[in-house]
C-alpha positions as CSV (number, residue, x, y, z in Angstrom):
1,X,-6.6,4.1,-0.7
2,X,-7.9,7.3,-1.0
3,X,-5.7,8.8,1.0
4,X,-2.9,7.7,-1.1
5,X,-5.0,8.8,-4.0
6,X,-5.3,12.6,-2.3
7,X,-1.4,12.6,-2.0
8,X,-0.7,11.0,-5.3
9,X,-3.0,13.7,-7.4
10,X,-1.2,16.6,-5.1
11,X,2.0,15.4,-6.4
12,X,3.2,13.6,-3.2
13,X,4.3,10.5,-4.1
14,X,3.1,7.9,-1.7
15,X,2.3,3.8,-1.4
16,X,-0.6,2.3,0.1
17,X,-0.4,-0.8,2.1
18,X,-2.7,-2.9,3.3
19,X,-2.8,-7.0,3.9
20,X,-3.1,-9.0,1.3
21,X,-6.9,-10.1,1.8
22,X,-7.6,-6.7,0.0
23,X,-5.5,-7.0,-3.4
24,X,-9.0,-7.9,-5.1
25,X,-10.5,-4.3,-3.2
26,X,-7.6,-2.5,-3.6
27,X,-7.4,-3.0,-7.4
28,X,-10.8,-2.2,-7.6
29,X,-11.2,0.9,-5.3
30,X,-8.2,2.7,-6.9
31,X,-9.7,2.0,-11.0
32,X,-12.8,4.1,-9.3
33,X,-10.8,6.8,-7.7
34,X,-9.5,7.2,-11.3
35,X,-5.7,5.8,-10.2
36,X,-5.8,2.3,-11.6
37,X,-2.1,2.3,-11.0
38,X,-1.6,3.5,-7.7
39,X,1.6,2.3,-5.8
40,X,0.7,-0.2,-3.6
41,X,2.8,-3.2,-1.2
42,X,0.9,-6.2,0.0
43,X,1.9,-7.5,3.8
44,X,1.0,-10.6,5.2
45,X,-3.0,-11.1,6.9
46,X,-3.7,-11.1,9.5
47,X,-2.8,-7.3,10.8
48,X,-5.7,-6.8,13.2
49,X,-4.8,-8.5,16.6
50,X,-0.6,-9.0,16.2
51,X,1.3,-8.0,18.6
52,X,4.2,-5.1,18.5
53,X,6.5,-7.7,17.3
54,X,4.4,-9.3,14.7
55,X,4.0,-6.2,13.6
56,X,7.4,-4.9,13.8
57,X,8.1,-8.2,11.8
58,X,5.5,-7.7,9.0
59,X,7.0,-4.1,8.3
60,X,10.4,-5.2,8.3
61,X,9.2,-7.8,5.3
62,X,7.7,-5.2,3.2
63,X,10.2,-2.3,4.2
64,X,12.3,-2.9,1.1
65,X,9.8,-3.3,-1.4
66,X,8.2,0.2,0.0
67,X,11.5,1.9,-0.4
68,X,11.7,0.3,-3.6
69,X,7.6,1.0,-4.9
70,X,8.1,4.6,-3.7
71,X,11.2,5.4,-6.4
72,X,9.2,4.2,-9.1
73,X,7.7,6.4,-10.9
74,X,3.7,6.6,-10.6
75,X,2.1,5.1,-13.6
């Protein structure tokens, strides 16, 4: 998040991801970095332990919906 932050306040518009177990922390941690409407994609949990193809498969899911979040214009 606060990477995305850092690009998003430089002008460079970016999307975080990051599994779904963190929408609660995400939400949370981006209203502190003062970005309460940071783009952001969800992907399936678990991320930690899958292998190159579960992975590949996860990114394929979400590759849309990045595309998509990324044209959007920050709020």
């Amino acid at each position: 998040m606060h990477d995305t932050t850092w690009f998003e306040i430089q002008g460079i518009p970016s999307v975080f991801i990051a599994s779904v177990e963190f929408v609660d922390a995400a939400e949370q941690q981006s209203k502190a970095l003062g970005l309460p409407d940071v783009r952001r994609v969800f992907v399936e949990h678990p991320v930690q332990g899958q292998s190159d193809a579960e992975m590949h498969a996860k990114a394929d899911a979400i590759f849309e919906e990045v595309i998509e979040t990324l044209m959007r214009p920050a709020d």
